[in-house]
C-alpha positions as CSV (number, residue, x, y, z in Angstrom):
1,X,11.4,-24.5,35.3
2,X,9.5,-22.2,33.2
3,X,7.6,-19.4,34.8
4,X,3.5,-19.7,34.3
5,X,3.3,-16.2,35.1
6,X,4.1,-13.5,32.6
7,X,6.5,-10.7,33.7
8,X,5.1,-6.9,34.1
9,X,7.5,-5.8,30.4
10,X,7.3,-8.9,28.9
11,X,2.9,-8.4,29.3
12,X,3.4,-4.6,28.9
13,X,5.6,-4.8,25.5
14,X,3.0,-7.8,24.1
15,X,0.4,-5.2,24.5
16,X,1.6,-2.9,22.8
17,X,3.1,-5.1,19.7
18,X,-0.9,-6.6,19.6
19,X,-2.5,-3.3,19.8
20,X,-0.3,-1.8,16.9
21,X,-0.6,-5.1,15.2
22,X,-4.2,-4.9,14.8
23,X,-4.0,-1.5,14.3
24,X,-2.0,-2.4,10.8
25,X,-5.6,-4.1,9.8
26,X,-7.9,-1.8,11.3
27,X,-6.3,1.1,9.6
28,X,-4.0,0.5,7.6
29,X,-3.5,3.7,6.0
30,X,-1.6,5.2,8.1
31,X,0.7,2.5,8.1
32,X,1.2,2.6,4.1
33,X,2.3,5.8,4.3
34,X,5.2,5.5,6.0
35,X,6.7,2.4,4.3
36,X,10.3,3.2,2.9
37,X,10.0,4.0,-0.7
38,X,12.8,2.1,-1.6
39,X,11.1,-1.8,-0.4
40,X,9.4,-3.6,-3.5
41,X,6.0,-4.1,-3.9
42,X,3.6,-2.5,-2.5
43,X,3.0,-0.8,0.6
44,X,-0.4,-2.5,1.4
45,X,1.4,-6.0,1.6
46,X,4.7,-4.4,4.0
47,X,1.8,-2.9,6.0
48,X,0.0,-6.3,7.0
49,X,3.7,-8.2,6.8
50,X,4.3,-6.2,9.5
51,X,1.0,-6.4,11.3
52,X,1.6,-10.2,11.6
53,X,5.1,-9.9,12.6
54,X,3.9,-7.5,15.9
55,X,1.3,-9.8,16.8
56,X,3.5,-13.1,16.1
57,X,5.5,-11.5,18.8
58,X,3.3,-10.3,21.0
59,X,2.1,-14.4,20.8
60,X,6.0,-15.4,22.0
61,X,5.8,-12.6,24.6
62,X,3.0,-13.4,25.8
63,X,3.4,-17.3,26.6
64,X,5.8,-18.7,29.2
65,X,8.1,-20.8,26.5
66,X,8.2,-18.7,24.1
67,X,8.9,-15.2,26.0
68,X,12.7,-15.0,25.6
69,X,12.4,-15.8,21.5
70,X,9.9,-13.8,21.2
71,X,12.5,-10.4,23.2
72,X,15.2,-11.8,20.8
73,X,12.0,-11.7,18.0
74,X,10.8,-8.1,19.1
75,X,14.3,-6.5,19.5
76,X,14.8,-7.3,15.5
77,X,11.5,-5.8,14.9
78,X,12.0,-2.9,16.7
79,X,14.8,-2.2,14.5
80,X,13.6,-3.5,11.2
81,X,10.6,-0.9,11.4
82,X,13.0,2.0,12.3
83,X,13.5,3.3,8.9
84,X,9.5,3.6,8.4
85,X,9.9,5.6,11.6
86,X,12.4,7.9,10.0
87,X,10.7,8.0,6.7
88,X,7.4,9.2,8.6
89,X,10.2,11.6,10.6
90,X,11.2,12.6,6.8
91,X,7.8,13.1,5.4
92,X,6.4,15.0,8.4
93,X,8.6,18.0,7.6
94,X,5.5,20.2,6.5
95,X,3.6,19.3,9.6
96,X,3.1,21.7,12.2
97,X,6.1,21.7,14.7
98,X,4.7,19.2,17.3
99,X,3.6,16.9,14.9
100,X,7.1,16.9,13.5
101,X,8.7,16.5,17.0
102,X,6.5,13.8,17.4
103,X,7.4,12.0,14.8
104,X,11.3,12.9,15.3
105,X,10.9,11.8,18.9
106,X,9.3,8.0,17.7
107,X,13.5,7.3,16.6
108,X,15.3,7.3,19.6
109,X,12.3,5.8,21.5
110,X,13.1,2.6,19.6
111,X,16.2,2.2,21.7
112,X,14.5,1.8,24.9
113,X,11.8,-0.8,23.2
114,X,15.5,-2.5,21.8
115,X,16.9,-3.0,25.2
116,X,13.5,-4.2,27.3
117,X,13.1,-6.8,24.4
118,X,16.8,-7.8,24.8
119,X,16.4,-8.1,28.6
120,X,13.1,-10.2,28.2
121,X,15.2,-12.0,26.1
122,X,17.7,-12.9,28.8
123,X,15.1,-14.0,31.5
């Protein structure tokens, strides 16, 4: 039987895929910035690829059926974006030091976002 009611992470981590989904639209530029250099095309389209990837996922996360896809679905994403985290990381060096320890500090926090989507994942 499939449980109606979301859990607290599973809710908690759609949230926060659909807010930074829609923030890829809102303001995009931002976003552009830190795609890898090294992806084709151009950073406009990786930007809004990967809006509707974060709120595809929040959709699985957020419904009953489709909740432990869409852990399996946000784990991968969690890791795909990891290199524009450390390419922001990279370009930030001229930054004041906060800023720069903010963006260092977005790398590691990808692990914990990994392992709540994997445990989603397993019910």
């Amino acid at each position: 039987m499939i449980d109606s009611k979301p859990a607290p992470s599973a809710t908690a981590l759609a949230g926060l895929l659909a807010v930074a989904g829609v923030a890829h639209f809102v303001a995009p530029r931002p976003f552009d910035a830190i795609v890898p250099r090294g992806l084709p095309g151009r950073p406009r389209t990786w930007t809004y690829l990967s809006g509707v990837a974060e709120l595809g996922v929040a959709a699985a996360l957020a419904h009953p059926r489709t909740r432990r896809a869409g852990g399996r679905l946000a784990a991968g994403l969690f890791l795909a974006v990891l290199p524009a985290n450390v390419q922001m990381a990279l370009d930030w060096n001229d930054r004041s030091p906060a800023l720069r320890a903010a963006a260092w500090c977005r790398v590691p926090l990808q692990a914990p976002l990994v392992i709540r989507s994997l445990r989603i994942a397993r019910g």
